[in-house]
C-alpha positions as a Markdown table, in Angstrom:
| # | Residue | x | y | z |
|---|---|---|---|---|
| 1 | Unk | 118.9 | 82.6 | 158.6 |
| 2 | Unk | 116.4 | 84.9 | 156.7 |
| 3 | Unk | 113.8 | 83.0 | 154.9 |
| 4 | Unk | 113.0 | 86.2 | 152.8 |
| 5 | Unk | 115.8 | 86.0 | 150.4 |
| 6 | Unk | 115.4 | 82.4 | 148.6 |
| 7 | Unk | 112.2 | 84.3 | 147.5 |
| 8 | Unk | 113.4 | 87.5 | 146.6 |
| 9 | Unk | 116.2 | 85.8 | 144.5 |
| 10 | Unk | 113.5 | 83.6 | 142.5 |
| 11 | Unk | 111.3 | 87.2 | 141.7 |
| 12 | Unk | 114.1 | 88.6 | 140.3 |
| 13 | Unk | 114.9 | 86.0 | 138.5 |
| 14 | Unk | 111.9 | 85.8 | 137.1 |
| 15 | Unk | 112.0 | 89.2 | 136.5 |
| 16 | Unk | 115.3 | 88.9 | 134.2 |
| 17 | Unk | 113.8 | 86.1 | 132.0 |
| 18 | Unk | 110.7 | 88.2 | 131.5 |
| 19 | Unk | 112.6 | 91.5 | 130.6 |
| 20 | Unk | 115.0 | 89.1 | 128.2 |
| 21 | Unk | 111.7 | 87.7 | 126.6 |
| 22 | Unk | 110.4 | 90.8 | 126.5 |
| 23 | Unk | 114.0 | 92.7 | 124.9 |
| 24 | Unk | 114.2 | 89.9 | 122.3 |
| 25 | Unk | 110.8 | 90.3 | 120.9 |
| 26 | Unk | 111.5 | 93.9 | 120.6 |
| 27 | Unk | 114.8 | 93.7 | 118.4 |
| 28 | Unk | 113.0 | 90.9 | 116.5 |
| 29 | Unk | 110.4 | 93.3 | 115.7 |
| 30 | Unk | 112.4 | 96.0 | 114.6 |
| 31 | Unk | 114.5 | 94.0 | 112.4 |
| 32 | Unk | 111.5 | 92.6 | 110.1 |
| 33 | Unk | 110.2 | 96.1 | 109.9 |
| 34 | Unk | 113.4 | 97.4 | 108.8 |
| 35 | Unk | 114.4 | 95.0 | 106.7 |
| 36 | Unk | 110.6 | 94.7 | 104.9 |
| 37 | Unk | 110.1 | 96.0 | 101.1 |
| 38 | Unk | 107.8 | 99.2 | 102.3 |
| 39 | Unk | 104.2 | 99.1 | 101.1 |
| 40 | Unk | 103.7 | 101.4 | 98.7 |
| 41 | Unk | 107.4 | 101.7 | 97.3 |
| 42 | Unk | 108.4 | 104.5 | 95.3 |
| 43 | Unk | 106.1 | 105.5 | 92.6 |
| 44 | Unk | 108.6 | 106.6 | 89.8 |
| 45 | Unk | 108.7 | 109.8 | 87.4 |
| 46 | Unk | 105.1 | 110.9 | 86.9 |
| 47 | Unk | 103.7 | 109.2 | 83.6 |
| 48 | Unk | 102.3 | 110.8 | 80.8 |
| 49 | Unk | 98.5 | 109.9 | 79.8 |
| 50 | Unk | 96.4 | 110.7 | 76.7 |
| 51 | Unk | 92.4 | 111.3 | 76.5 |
| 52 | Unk | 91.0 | 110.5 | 73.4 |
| 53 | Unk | 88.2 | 113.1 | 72.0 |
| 54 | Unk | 85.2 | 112.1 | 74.0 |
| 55 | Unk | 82.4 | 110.0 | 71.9 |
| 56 | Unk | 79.0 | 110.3 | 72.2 |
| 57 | Unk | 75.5 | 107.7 | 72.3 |
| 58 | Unk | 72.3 | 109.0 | 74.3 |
| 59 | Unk | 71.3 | 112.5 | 75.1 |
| 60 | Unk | 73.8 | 112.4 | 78.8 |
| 61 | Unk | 76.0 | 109.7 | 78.0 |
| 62 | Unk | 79.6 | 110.2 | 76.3 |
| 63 | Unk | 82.7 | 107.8 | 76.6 |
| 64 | Unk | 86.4 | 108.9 | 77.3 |
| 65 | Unk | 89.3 | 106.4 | 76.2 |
| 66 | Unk | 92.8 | 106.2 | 77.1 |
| 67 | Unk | 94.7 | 106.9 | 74.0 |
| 68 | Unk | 98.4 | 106.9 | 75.4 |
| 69 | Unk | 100.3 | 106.1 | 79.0 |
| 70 | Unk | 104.0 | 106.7 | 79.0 |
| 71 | Unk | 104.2 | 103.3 | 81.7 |
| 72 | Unk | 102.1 | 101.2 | 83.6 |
| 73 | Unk | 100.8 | 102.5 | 86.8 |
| 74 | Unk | 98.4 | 101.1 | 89.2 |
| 75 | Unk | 94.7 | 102.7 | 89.3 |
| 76 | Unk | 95.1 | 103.7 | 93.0 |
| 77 | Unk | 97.9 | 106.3 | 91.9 |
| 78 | Unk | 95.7 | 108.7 | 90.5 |
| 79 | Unk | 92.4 | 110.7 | 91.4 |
| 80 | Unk | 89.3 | 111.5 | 89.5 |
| 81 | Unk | 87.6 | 115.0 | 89.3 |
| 82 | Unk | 84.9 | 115.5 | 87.0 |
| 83 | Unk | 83.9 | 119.5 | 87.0 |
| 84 | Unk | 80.2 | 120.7 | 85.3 |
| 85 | Unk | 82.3 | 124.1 | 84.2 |
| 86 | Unk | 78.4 | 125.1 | 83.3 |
| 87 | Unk | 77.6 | 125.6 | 86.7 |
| 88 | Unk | 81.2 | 126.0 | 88.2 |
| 89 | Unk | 80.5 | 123.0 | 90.5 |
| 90 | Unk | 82.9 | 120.0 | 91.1 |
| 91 | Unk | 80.9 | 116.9 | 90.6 |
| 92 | Unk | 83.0 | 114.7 | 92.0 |
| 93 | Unk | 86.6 | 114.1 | 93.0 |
| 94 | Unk | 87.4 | 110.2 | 93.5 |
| 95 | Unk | 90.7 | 107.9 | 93.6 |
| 96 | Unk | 90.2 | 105.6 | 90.5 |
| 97 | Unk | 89.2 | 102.7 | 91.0 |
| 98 | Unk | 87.2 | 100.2 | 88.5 |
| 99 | Unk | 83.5 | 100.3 | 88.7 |
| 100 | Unk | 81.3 | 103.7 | 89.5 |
| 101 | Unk | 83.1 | 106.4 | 90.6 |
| 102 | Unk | 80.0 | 108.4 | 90.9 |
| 103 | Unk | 76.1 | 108.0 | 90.8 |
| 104 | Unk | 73.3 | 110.7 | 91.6 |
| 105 | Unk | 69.5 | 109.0 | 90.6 |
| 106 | Unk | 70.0 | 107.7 | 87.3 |
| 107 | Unk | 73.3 | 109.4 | 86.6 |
| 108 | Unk | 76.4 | 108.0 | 86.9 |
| 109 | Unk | 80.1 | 107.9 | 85.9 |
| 110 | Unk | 82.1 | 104.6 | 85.6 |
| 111 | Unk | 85.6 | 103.3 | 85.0 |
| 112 | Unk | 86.3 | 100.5 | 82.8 |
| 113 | Unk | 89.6 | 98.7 | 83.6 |
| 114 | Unk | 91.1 | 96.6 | 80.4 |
| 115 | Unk | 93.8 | 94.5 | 80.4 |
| 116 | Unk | 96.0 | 94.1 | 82.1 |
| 117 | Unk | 93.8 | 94.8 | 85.0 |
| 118 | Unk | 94.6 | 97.0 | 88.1 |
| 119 | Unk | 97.1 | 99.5 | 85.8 |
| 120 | Unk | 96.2 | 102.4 | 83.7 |
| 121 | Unk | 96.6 | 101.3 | 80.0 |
| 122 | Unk | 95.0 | 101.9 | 76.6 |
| 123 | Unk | 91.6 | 101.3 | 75.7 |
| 124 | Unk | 90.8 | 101.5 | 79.6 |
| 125 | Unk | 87.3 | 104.1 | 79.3 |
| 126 | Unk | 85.5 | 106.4 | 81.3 |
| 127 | Unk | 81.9 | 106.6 | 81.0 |
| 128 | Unk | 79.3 | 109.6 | 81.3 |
| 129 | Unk | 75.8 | 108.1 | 81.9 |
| 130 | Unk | 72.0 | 110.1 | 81.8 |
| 131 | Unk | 74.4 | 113.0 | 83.0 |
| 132 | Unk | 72.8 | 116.6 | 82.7 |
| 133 | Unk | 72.7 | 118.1 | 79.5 |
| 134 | Unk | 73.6 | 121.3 | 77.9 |
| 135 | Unk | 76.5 | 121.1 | 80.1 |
| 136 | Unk | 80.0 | 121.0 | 79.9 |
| 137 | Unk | 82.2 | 119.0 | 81.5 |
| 138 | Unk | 86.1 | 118.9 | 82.5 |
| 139 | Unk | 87.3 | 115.3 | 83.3 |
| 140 | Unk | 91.1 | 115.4 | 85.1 |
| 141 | Unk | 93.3 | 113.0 | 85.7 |
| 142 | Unk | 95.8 | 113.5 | 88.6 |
| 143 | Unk | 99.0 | 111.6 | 89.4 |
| 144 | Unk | 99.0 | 111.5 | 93.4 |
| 145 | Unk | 102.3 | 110.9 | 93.9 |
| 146 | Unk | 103.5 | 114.2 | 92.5 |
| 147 | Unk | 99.8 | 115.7 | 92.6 |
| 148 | Unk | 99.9 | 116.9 | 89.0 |
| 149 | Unk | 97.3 | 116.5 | 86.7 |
| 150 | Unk | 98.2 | 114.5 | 83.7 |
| 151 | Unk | 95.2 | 114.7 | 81.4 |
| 152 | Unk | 92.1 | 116.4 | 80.8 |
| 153 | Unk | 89.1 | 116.6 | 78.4 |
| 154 | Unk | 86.4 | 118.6 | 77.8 |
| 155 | Unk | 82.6 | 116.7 | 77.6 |
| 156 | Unk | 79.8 | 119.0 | 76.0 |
| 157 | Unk | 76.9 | 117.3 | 76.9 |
């Protein structure tokens, strides 16, 4: 009688329960990550957006208001650049997000998110702070999504 085979028969035993384990994990897995809502679900038609004409306080500083939005749309949808067309340099390019979008010494450039919070709406404001003057600026606003810009404004600081 060979002693060998009791053994043999329990390892590959083993070795089916394991690989079963191991198979239904797998189809478990792929069936919550097919059947999941995806992250960032589609975005839908790219919105329209308004600037409003770009007030000014302090030497450096002007403010830029949303004025119109076609439909709410999350901050994180669009990107920032703010070009000094004076010196043909981009100052910054930057997905918006509340808070400073830029900063250099004492100047800086913010985004002021109103209600409701997270979304691009009117009365939300973009501020120009101790920037250089006798410059002009170009503030765009891109939609990501379709990577078109949807509004723009000259700044003559």
């Amino acid at each position: 009688m060979d002693r060998g085979a009791p053994w043999m028969r329990d390892r590959l035993l083993w070795a089916i329960l394991i690989g079963g384990a191991v198979a239904a994990v797998a189809i478990g897995a792929a069936f919550v990550t097919a059947s999941r809502t995806p992250l960032n679900p589609t975005p839908g038609p790219t919105p329209t957006v308004d600037l409003g004409n770009p007030t000014y306080g302090s030497p450096g500083d002007a403010s830029v208001a949303v004025s119109g939005v076609s439909r709410d749309v999350d901050l994180g949808q669009f990107r920032v650049t703010l070009n000094d067309i004076s010196g043909a340099t981009t100052v910054f390019v930057q997905t918006l997000q509340v808070g400073t979008l830029f900063s250099n010494g004492s100047a800086a450039v913010t985004f002021e998110d109103g209600a409701p919070a997270g979304t691009l709406n009117v009365g939300d404001t973009f501020r120009l702070l101790n920037m250089p003057t006798s410059h002009t600026y170009s503030l765009l606003l891109e939609y990501t999504p379709s990577s078109r810009t949807v509004a723009s404004v000259t700044i003559n600081l």
